[in-house]
DSSP file (Angstrom, degrees, kcal/mol; ACC not computed):
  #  RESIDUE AA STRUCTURE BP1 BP2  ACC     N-H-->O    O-->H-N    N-H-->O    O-->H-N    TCO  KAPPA ALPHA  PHI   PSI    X-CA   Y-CA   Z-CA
    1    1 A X     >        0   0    0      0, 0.0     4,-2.4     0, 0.0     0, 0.0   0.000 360.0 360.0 360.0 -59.4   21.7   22.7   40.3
    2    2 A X  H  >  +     0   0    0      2,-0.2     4,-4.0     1,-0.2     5,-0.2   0.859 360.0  61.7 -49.9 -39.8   24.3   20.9   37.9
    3    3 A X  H >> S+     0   0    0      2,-0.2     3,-1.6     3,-0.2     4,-1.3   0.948 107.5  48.1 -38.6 -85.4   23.0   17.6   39.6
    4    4 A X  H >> S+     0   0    0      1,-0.3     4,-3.3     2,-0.3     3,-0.5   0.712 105.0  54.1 -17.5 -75.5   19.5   18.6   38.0
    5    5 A X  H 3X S+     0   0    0     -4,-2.4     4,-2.1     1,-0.2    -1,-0.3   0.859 108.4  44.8 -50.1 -49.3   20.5   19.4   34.8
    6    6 A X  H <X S+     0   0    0     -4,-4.0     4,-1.2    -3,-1.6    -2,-0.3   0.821 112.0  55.3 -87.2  -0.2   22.3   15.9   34.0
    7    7 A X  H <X S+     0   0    0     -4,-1.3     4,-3.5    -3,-0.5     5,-0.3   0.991 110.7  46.4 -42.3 -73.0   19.4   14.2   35.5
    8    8 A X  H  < S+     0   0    0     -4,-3.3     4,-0.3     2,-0.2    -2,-0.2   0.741 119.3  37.1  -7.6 -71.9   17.4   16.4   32.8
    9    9 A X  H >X S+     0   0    0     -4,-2.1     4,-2.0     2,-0.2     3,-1.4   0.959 110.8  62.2 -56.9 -66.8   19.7   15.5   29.9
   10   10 A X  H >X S+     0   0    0     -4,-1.2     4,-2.5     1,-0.3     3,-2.3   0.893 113.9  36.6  -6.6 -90.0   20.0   11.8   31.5
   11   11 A X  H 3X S+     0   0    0     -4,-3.5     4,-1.1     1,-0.2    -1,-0.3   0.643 115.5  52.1 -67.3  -2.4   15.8   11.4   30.9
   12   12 A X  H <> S+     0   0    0     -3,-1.4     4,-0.7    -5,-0.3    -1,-0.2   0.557 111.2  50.4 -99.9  -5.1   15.7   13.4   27.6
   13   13 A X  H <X S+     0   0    0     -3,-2.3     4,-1.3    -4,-2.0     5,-0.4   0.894 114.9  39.4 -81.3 -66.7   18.3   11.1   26.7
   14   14 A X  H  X S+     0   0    0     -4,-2.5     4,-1.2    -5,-0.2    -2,-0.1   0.781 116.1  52.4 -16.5 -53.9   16.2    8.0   27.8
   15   15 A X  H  X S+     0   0    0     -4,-1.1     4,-2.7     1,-0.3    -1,-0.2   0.905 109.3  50.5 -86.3 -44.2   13.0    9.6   26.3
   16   16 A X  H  X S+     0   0    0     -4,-0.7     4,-0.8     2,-0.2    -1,-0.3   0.624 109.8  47.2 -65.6 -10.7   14.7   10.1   22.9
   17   17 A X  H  X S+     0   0    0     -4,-1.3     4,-2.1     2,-0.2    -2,-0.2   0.488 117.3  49.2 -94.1 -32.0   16.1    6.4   22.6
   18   18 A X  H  X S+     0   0    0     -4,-1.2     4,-4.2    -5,-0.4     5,-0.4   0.956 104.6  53.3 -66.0 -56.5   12.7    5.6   23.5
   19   19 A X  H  X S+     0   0    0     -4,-2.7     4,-6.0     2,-0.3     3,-0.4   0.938 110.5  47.9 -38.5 -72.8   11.1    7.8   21.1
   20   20 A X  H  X S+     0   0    0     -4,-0.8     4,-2.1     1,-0.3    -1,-0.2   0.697 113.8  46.0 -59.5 -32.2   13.2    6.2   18.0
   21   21 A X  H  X S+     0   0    0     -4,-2.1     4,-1.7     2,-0.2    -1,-0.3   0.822 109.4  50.9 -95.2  -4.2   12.5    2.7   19.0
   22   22 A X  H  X S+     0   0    0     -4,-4.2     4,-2.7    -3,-0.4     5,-0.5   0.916 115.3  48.2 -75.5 -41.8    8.5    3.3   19.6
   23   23 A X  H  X S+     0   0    0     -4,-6.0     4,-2.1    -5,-0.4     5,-0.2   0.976 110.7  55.4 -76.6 -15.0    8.7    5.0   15.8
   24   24 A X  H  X S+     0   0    0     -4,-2.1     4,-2.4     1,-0.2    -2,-0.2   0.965 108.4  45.1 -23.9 -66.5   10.8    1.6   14.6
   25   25 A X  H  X S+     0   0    0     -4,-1.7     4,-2.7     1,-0.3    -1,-0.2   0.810 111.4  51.8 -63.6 -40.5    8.3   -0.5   15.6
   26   26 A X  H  X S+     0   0    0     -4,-2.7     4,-3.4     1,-0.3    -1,-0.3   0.915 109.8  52.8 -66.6 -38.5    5.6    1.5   14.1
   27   27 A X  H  X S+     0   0    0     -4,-2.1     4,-1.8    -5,-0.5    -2,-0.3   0.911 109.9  42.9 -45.8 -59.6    7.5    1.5   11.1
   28   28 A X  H  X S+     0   0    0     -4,-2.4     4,-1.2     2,-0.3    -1,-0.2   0.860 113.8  53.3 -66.3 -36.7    7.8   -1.9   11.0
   29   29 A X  H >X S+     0   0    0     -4,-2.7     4,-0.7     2,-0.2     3,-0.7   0.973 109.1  50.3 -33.1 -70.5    3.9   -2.5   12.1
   30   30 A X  H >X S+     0   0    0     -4,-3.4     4,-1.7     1,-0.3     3,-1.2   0.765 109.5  56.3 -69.7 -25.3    2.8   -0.2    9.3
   31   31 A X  H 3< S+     0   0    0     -4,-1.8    -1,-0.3     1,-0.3    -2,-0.2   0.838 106.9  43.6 -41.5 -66.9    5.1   -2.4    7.1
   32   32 A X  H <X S+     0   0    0     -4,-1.2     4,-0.5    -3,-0.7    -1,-0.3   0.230 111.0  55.8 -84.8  -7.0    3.5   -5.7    7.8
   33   33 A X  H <X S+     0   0    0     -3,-1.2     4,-2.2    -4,-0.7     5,-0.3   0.668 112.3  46.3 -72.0 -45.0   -0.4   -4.1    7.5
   34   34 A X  H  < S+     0   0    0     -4,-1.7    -2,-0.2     2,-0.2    -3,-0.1   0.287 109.3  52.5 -89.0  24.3    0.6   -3.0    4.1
   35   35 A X  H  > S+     0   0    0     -3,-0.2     4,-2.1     3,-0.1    -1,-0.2   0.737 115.7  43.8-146.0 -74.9    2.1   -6.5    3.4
   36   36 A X  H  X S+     0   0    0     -4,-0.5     4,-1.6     1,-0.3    -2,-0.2   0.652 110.7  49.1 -83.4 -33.1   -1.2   -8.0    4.4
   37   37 A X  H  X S+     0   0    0     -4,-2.2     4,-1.2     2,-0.2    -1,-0.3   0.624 111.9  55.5 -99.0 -12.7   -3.8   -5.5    2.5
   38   38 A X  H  > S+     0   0    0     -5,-0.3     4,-1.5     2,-0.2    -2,-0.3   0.934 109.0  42.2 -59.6 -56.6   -1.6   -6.2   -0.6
   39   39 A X  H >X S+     0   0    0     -4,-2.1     4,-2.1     2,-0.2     3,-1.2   0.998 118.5  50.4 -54.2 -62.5   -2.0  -10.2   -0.4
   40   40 A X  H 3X S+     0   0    0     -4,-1.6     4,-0.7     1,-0.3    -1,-0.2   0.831 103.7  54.7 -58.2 -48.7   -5.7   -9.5    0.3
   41   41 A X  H >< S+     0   0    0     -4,-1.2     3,-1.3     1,-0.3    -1,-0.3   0.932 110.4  47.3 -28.3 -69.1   -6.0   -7.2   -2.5
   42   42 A X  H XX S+     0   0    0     -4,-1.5     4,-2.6    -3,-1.2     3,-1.7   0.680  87.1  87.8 -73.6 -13.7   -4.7  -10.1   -4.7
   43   43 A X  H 3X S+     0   0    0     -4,-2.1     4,-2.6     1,-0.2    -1,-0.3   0.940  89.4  51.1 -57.9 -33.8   -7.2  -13.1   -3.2
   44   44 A X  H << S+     0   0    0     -3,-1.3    -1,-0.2    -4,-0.7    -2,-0.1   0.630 107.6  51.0 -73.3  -2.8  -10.1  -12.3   -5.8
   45   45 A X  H <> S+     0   0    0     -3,-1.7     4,-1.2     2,-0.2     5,-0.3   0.817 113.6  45.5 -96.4 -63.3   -7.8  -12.5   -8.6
   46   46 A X  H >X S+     0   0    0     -4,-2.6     3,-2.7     1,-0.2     4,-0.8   0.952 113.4  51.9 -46.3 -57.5   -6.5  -16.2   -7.2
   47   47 A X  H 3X S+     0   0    0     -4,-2.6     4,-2.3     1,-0.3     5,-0.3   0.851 108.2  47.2 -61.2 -20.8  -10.0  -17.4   -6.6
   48   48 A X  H 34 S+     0   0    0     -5,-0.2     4,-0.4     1,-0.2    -1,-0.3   0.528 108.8  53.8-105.6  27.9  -11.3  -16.6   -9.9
   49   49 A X  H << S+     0   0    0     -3,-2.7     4,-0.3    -4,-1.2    -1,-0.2   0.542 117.9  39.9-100.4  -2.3   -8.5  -18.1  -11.5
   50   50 A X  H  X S+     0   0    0     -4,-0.8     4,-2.1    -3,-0.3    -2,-0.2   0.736 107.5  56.2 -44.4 -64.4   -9.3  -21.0   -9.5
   51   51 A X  H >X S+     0   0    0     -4,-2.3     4,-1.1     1,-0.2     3,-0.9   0.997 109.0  49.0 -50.1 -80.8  -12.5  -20.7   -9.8
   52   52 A X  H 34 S+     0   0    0     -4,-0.4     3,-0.3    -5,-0.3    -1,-0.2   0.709 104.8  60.7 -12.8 -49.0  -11.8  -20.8  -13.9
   53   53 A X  H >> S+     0   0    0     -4,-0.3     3,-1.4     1,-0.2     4,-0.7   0.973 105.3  52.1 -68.7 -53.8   -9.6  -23.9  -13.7
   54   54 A X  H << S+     0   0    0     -4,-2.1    -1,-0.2    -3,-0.9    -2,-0.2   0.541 107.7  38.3 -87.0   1.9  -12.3  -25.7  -12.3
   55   55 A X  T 3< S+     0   0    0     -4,-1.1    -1,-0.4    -3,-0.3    -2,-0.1  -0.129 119.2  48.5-115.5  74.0  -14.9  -25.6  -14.0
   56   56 A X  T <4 S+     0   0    0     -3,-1.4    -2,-0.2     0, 0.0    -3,-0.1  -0.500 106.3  64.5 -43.3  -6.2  -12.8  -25.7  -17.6
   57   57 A X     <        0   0    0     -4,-0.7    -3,-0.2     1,-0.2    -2,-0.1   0.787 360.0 360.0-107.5 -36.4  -11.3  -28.7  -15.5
   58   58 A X              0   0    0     -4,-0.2    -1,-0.2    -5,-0.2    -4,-0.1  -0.181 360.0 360.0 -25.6 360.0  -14.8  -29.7  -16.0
């Protein structure tokens, strides 16, 4: 019975070390998406100041 039990503990140990790095990673995922829809956000602003330069460049 005692066998059982730190087996038990043993994989709830496992499953909880597991647990912490699958929400890291997610963490870090969702980090780098909102990274990426930030830049994107800002690309119509660079192209029409681009845009602008070149034809005043004109």
């Amino acid at each position: 019975m005692q066998t059982a039990i730190e087996e038990i503990k043993t994989e709830a140990g496992l499953l909880s070390q597991k647990q912490k790095e699958l929400q890291e990673d997610i963490f870090i995922k969702k980090t780098a998406i909102q990274q990426t829809a930030a830049e994107v956000k800002g690309t119509p602003h660079v192209l029409k100041m681009l845009w602008n330069a070149g034809k005043s460049g004109s």
